[in-house]
N, C-alpha and C positions, 0 to 999 in steps of 0.2 A: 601521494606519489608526485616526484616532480614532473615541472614541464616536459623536459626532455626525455623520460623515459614512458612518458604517456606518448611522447612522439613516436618514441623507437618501437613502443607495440604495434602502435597504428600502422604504422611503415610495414612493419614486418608483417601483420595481420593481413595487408592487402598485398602484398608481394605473394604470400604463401596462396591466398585464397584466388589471387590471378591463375600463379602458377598449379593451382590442381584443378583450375577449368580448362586451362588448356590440353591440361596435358588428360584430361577424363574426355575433352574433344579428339583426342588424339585417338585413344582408348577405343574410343565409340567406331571409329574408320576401321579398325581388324573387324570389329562384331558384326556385318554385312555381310552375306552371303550371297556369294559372286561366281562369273562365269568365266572358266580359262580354257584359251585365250580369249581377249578380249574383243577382235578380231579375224574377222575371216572373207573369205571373200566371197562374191555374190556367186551362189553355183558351185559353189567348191563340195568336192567329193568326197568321202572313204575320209572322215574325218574324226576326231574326239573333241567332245566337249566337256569339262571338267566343273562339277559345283562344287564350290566350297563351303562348307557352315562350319561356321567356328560358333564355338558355347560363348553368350556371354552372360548367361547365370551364374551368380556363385555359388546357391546351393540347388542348383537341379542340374541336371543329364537331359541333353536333346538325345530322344527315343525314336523320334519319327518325323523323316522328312519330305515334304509331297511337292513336285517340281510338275509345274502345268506348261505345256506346251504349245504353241500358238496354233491353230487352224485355219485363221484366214490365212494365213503364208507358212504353209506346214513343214516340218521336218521330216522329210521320209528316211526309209529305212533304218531304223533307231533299235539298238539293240545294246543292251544293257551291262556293262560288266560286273561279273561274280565279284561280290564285295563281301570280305569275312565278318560273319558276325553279323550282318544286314539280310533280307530278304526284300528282292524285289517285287512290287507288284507293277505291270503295266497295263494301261487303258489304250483301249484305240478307240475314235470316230470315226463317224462315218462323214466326210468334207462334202461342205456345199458345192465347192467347186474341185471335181475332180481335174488331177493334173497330168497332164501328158509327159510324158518318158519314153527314152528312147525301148525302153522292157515293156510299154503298155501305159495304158493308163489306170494312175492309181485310185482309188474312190477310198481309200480308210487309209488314218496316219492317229501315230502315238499321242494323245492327248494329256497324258499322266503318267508319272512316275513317282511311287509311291516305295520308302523302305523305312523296313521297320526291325527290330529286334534286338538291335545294336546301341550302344551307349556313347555320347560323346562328353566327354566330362570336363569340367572349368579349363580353364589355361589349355585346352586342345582344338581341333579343327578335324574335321574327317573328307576326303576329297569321292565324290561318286562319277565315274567316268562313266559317260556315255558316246557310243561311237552312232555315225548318221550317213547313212548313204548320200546323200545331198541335200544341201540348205538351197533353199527360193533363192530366185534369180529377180523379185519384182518389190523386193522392200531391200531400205536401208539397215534396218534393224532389228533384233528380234528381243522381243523381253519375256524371259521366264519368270513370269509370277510365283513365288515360292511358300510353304508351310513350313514353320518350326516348331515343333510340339514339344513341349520338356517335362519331365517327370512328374513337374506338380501340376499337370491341368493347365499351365501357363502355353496357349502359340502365341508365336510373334507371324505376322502377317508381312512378309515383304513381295507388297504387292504394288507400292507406289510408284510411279513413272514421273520420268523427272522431266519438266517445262522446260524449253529454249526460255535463257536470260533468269532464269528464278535459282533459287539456294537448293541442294541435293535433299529430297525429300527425307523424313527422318528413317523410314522404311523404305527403302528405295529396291526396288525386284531388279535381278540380274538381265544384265542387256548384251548382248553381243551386238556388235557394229560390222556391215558389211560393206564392202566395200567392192569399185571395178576389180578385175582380176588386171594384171599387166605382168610384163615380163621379170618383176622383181619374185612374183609368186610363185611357190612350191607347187607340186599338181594337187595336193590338199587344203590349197587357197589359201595357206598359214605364210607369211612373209620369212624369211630364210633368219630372223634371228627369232623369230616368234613360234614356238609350241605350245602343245598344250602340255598341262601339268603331267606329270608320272604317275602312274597306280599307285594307290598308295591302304594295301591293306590292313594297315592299322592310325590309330589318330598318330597325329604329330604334335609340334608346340605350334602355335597360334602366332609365333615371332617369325613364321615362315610367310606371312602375307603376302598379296600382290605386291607390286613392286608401287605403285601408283599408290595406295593406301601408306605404303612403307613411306614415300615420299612426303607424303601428306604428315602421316603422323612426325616426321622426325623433324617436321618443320613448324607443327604447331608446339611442339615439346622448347625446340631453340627459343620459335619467340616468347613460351612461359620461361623459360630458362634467364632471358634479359631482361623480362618484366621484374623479373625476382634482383636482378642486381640492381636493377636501376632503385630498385624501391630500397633497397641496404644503404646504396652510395647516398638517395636523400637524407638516407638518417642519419649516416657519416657525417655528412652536412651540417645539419639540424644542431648533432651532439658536438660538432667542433664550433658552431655558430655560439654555441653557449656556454659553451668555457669560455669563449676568446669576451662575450657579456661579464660574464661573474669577476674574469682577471682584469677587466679594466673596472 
């Protein structure tokens, strides 16, 4: 084989193999299962919070999904919407620190949400809404540690919490961010261009992602996309570098 088409492979071998890590990084950002909105505000009431689990098995079906719920800074009122094809189960504890409300004080809040019987299958996403009489008023944050169980025995654990200054953990559990309430905010502490997702009782396609993931992805896809030319234009290079040899 000559020089230059031993070039033109090489070229191309690492152009193609740049571009399907980028774009399998890209891949990887839908397959998270996440909380919408992503924000709300500290105290906000009468509200919905939406998980989403998208499949990223090719040959199994998420069967069963378990969403744990924080305690030290609890969610009260949590009540579950009918999702077809799903059964809910919910857990309550009993909280160390019970919390005062203008209704009383509460001593047990939902610790677990647990559905099972429904199928979500490759290239789809399924959304589980849950509505909450009011989120805590004394944390910034809240992260639902989650279970995704799939057909063959396979859970994925996303249970990881992500470090100020470090890289997004590979499992990283859904986080909702909260925030002061101020005069921009709806009475359900959601910001006026911010909702939560819509019911959604059957899967969708998985090209429906947050908007933040969507961003992510189509940005690490462009930069695989000009790793791939820049690696063609050297070989253009290469192969005109070597005729312009052979003709002199």
């Amino acid at each position: 084989m000559s020089p230059i088409r031993t070039t033109l492979r090489r070229a191309g071998l690492v152009a193609a193999l740049t571009t399907a890590g980028v774009l399998a990084a890209a891949g990887a950002a839908f397959a998270h299962v996440t909380v919408h909105p992503e924000t709300y505000a500290k105290g906000a009431t009468d509200g919905v919070l939406t998980f989403r689990v998208p499949n990223e098995e090719d040959t199994a079906s998420t069967t069963k999904v378990q969403v744990f719920l924080p305690t030290d800074h609890p969610v009260l009122g949590v009540l579950v919407t009918p999702q077809e094809g799903w059964t809910a189960q919910v857990t309550t504890t009993k909280l160390k620190t019970p919390v005062k409300t203008d209704d009383g004080t509460i001593t047990e809040a939902v610790s677990e949400i647990t559905w099972t019987g429904g199928r979500i299958r490759h290239g789809q996403y399924q959304d589980f809404n849950v509505a909450f009489g009011q989120l805590p008023d004394d944390t910034d944050q809240l992260s639902f540690k989650t279970l995704q169980t799939y057909s063959d025995g396979n859970v994925v654990r996303w249970i990881e919490e992500a470090k100020k200054g470090a890289d997004e953990p590979q499992n990283p559990a859904p986080v909702l961010t909260l925030t002061a309430q101020d005069a921009g905010k709806g009475s359900d502490g959601t910001s006026g261009s911010a909702s939560s997702s819509s019911s959604s009782s059957a899967p969708a396609v998985a090209a429906d992602s947050t908007s933040s993931s969507d961003s992510t992805a189509r940005g690490l896809g462009i930069a695989g996309l000009v790793v791939g030319v820049l690696g063609l234009a050297a070989a253009g290079y290469t192969l005109a570098r070597g005729r312009g040899a052979r003709s002199e």
